[in-house]
C-alpha positions as CSV (number, residue, x, y, z in Angstrom):
1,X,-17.0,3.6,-9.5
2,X,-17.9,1.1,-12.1
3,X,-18.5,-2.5,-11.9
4,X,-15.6,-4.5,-12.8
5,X,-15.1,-8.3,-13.1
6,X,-12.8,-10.2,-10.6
7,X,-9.6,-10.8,-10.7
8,X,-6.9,-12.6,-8.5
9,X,-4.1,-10.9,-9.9
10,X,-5.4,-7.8,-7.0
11,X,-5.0,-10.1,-4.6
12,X,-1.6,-11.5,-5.5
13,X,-0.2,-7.8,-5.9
14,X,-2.4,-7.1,-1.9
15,X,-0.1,-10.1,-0.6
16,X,3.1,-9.4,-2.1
17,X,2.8,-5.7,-0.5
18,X,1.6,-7.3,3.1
19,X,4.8,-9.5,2.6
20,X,7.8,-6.8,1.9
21,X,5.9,-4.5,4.7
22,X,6.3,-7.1,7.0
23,X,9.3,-8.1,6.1
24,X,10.5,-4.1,6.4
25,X,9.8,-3.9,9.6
26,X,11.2,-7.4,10.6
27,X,14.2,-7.7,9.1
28,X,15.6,-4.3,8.9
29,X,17.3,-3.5,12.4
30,X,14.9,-1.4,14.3
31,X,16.9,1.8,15.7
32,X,16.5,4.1,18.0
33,X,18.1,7.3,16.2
34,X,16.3,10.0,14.8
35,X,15.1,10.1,11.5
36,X,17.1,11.5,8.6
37,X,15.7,14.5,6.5
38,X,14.9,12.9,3.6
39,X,13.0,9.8,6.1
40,X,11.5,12.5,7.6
41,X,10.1,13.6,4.6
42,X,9.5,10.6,3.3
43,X,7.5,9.5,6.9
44,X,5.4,12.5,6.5
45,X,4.2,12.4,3.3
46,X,3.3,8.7,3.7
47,X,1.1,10.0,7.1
48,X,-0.6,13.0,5.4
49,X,-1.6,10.8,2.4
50,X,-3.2,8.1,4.0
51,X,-5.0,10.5,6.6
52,X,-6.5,12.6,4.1
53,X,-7.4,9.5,1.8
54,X,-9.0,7.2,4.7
55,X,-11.0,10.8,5.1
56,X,-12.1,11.2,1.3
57,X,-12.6,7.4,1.2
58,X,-9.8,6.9,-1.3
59,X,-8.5,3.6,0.1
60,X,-5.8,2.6,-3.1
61,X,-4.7,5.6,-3.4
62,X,-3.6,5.7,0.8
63,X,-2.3,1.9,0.5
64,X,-0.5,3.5,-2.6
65,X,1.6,5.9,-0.2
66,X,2.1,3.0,1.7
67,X,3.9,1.1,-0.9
68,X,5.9,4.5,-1.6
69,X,6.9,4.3,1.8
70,X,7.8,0.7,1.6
71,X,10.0,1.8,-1.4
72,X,12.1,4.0,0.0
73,X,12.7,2.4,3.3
74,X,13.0,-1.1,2.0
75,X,16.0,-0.9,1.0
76,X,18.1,1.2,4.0
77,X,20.2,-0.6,6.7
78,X,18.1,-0.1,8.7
79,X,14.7,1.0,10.2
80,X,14.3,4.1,12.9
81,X,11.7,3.1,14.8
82,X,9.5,6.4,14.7
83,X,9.2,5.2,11.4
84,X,8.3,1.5,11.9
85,X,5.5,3.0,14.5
86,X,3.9,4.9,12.2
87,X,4.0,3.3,9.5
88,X,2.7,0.0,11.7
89,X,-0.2,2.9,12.7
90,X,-1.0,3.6,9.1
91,X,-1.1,0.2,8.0
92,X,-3.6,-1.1,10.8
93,X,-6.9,0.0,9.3
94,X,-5.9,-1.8,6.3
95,X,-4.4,-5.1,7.4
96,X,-5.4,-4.8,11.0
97,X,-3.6,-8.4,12.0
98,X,-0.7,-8.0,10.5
99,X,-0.4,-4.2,11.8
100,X,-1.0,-6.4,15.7
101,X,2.0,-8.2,15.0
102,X,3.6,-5.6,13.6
103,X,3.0,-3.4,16.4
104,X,3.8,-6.5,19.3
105,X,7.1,-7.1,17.4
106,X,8.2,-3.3,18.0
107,X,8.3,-4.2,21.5
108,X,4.6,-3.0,22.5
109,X,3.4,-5.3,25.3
110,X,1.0,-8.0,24.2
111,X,-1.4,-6.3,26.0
112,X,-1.8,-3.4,24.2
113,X,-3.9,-3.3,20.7
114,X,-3.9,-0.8,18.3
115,X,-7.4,0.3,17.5
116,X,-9.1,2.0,14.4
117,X,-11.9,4.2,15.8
118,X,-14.6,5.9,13.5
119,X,-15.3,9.7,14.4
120,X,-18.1,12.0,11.9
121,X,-15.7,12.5,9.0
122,X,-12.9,10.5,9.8
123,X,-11.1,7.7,11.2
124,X,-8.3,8.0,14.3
125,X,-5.9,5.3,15.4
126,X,-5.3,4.9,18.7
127,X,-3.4,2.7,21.0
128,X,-5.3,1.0,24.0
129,X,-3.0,-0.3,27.2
């Protein structure tokens, strides 16, 4: 990758993402139902992305699928709560803090912690009670 000057304007765009994701999974009524087909596919896209980009190192292009995510759910009444989970798992690595709250807000205890765990050749959430 080539050396490129800074620039705030990355960091404005980083926060306004960080801000509707949050707001997503706060906001939106968190339900228990199961997911819709086009969620579903919609959820699993998201989850395949970012695993295969955090594995090839392409970090944009997995908080990219993230913000497709964001898109499409954003906007529903409301928020099935497979979805808010995994989506709170994806976004950890990234935003690690804000995936804590996320993830104590969905009703985990305040005792358990998501972590981001390095194996050879790739990385694995997992949750630690």
């Amino acid at each position: 990758q080539a050396v490129k000057p800074w620039s705030a304007k990355g960091v404005e765009g980083v926060h306004r993402f960080l801000r509707r994701a949050y707001r997503m999974v706060t906001e939106l009524p968190v339900a228990d139902r199961p997911l819709s087909g086009v969620e579903a596919k919609a959820l699993n896209a998201m989850v395949k992305k970012v695993g295969e980009d955090i594995e090839a190192l392409g970090f944009n292009t997995a908080i990219s699928a993230m913000m497709v995510f964001v898109n499409a759910f954003a906007g529903g009444t409301d928020l099935p709560r497979e979805a808010a989970e995994k989506f709170t798992l994806c976004l950890a690595p990234f935003a690690p803090h804000v995936g804590e709250e996320l993830w104590s807000f969905l009703g985990h205890s305040d005792k358990t912690v998501v972590k981001v765990v390095c194996v050879p050749g790739r990385m694995v959430n997992f949750v630690v009670r």
